[in-house]
C-alpha positions in Angstrom: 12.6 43.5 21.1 11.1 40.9 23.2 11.3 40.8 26.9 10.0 41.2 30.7 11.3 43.1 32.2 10.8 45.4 35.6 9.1 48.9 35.7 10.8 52.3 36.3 10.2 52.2 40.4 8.2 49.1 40.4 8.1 47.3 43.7 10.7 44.2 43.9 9.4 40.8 42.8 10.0 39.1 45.8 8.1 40.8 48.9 9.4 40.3 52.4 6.4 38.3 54.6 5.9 41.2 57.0 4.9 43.0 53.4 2.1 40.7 52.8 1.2 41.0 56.5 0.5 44.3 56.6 -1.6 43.9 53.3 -3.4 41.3 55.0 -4.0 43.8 58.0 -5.8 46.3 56.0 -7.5 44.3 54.0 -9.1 42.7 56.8 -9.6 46.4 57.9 -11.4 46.9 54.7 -13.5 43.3 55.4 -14.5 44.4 58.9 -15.8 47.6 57.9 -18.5 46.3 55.4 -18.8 43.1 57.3 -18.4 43.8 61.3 -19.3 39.9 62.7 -17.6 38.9 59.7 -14.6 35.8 60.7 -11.3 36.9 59.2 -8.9 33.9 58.6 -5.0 34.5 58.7 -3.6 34.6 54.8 0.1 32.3 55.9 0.1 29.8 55.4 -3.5 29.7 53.5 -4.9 26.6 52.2 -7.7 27.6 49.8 -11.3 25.4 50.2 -11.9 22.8 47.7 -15.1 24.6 46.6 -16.8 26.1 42.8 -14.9 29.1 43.8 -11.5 27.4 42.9 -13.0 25.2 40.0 -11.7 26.0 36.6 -14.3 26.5 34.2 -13.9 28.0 30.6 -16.5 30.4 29.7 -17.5 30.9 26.2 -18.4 35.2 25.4 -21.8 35.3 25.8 -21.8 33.9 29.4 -19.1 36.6 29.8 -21.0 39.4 28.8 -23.7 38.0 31.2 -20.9 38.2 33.8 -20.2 41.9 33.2 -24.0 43.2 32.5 -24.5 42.0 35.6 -22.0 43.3 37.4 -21.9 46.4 35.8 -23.8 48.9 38.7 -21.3 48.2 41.1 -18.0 47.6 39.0 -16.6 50.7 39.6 -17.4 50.9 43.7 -16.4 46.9 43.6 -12.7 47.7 41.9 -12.4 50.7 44.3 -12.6 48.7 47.7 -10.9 45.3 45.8 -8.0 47.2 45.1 -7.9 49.9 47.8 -8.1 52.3 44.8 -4.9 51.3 43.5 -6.7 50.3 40.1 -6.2 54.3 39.5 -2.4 54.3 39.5 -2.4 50.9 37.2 -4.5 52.6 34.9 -2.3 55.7 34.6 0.6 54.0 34.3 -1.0 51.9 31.0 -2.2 55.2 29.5 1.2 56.4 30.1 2.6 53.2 28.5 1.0 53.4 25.2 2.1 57.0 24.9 -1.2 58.9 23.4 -1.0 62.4 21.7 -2.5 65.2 21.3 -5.0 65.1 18.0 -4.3 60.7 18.2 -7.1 58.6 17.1 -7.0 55.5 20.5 -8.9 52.7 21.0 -9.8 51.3 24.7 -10.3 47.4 24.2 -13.0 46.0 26.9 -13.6 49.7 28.2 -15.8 48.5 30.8 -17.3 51.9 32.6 -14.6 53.9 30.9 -12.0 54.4 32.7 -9.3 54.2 30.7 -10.8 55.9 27.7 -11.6 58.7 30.0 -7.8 59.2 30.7 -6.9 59.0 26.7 -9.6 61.4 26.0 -7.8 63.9 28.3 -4.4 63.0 26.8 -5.9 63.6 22.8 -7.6 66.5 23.8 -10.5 68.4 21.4 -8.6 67.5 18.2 -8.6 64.0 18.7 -10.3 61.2 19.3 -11.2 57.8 21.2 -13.0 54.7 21.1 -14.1 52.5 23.9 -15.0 48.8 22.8 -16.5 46.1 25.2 -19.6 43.9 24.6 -21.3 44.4 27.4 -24.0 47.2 26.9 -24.8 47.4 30.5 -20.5 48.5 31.2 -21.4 51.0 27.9 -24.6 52.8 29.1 -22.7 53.4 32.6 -19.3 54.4 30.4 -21.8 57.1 28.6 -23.4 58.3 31.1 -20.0 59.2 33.1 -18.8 61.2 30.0 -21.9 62.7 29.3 -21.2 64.3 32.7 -17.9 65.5 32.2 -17.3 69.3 30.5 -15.7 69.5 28.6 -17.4 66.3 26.7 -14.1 64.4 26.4 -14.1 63.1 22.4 -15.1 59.5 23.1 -17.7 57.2 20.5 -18.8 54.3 22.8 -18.8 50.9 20.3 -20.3 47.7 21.4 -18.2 45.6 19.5 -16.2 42.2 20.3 -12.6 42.7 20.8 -12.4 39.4 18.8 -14.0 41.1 15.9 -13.1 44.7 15.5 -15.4 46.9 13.3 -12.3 49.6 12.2 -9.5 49.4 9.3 -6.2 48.5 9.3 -3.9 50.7 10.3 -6.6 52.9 12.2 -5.2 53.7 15.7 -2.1 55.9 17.3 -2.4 53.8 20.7 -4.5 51.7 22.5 -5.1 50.4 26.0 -7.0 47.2 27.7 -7.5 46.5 30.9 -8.3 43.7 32.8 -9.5 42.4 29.1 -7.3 40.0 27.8 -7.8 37.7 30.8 -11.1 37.2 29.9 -11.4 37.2 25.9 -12.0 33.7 25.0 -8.9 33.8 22.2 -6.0 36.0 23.7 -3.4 35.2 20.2 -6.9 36.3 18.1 -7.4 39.2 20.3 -3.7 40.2 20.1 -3.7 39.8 16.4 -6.8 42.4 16.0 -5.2 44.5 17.8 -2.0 44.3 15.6 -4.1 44.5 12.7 -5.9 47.8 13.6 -2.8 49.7 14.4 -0.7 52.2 13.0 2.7 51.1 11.9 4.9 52.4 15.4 1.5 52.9 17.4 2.1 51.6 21.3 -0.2 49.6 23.5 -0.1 48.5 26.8 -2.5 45.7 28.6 -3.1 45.8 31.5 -4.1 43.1 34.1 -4.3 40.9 36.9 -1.6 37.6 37.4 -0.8 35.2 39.3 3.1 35.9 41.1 5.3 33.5 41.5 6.4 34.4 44.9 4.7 32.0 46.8 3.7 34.5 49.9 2.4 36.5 47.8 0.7 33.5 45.6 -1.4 32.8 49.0 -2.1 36.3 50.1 -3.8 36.8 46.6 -5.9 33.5 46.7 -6.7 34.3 50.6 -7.9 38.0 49.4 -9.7 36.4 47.0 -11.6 34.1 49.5 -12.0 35.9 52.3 -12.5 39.4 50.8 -13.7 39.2 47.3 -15.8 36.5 47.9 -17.8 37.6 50.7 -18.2 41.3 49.3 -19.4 39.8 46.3 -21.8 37.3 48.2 -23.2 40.6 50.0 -24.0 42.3 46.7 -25.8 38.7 45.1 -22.7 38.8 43.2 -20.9 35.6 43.9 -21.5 33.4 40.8 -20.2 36.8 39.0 -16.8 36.6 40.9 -16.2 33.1 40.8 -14.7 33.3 37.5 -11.6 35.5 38.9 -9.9 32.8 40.4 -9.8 30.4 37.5 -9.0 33.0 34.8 -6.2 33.8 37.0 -5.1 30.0 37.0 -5.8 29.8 33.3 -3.6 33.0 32.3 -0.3 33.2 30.4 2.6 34.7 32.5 4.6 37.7 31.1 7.0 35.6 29.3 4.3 33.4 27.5 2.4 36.9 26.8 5.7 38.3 25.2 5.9 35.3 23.1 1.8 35.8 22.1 2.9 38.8 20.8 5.8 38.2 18.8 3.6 35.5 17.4 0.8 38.1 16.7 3.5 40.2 14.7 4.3 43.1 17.0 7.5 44.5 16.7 8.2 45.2 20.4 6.7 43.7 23.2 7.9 43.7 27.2 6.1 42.6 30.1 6.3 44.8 33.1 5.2 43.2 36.6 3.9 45.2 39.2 2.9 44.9 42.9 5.4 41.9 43.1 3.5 40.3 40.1 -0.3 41.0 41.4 -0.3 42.8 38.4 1.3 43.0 35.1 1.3 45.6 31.7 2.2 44.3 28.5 3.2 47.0 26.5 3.4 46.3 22.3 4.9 48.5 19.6 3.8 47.5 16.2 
């Protein structure tokens, strides 16, 4: 089965203006707060500047992992005010997706400070097991550490591994989760066919991650938050090189459709793209 299709209670794909109004309200609520003097321009009718921000650049993996060692102490407070916290629902809702047991063996592709692995390692419980990939060792040590200060000690091995490149067997993993991975992996049909490869026969997955919507309000309240919030956060923090590469990724990646037809091409038996937020954000979800 191959599809897109729209999540149970997902929002409606086409958001009225005063929605992206409002957004815009609080989120210059947000900017004000950590920036008082700061200028706050309207997001309708939003022209973004012709500057590196909006440049498309293609990035090859180890200036990637530069990006996300560097980014990696404030990542977690960073997705927190970017999304208003709402990156903790997404998340959920991709655990949820790939459908993890009790006494599973998971994988977390691109774990980044764990989050996601944290939430399978609840779901498996003391009988099973996860494992949380990314390539960046700074996002590991910070993943660690956050488990190491859970009780109980949730049944996670941390891997420094390339997603590309996957140091497991065939057939190794009940479910798995990604998020905000794919976008950035310099092969997604490679990545997908890794992940097809290491995958129990019937296992689920779900992807999760940022896209571009193709309502057009909403188009240019996601490229005005990105300019006027993401930007100058990331600016305060000596982080703005590290940012600039969200706008172009975004340009650069495949809409649901095209990811549904990665799939199929990567040999999973199932595959449906779910939009959410209007299309902000999307979760592929695979059945091998």
């Amino acid at each position: 089965m191959l599809s897109v299709a729209s999540p149970p209670l997902a929002l409606p794909n086409k958001l009225p203006i005063h929605f992206t109004k409002f957004a815009a309200t609080i989120c210059a609520k947000v900017l004000k707060t950590v920036f008082p003097n700061a200028a706050i321009a309207s997001p309708i009718d939003y022209v973004p500047l012709s500057t590196s921000w909006n440049k498309v650049a293609i990035m090859n993996s180890t200036e990637i992992r530069t990006i996300f060692d560097r980014i990696a102490p404030v990542y977690d407070q960073l997705n927190d005010w970017l999304s208003l916290g709402q990156h903790r629902i997404w998340k959920q809702m991709a655990v949820k997706w790939s459908q993890p047991q009790a006494g599973n063996t998971c994988l977390d592709l691109c774990c980044g400070s764990g989050d996601l692995a944290l939430r399978l390692g609840r779901q498996v419980g003391a009988t099973g097991h996860v494992y949380g990939v990314d390539f960046s060792p700074a996002q590991l040590a910070i993943a660690r550490e956050r488990s190491q200060r859970q009780y109980p000690r949730p049944p996670i091995s941390w891997v420094e591994a390339d997603v590309l490149h996957l140091p497991f067997s065939d057939n190794y993993f009940d479910a798995a989760t990604m998020g905000y991975g794919l976008r950035n992996v310099t092969s997604i049909p490679h990545s997908l066919k890794e992940l097809h490869r290491v995958l129990k026969l019937g296992a689920k997955a779900a992807i999760l991650d940022f896209h571009r919507p193709s309502n057009l309000q909403l188009r240019a309240f996601q490229q005005w938050y990105l300019d006027t919030i993401v930007v100058p956060i990331a600016h305060n923090l000596g982080l703005t090189e590290e940012y600039a590469y969200i706008s172009p990724s975004l340009d650069r990646f495949p809409t649901g459709r095209e990811q549904v037809e990665l799939a199929r091409q990567a040999g999973f038996a199932e595959a449906i793209h779910y939009p959410i937020s209007g299309g902000i954000m999307g979760v592929l979800v695979l059945a091998r």
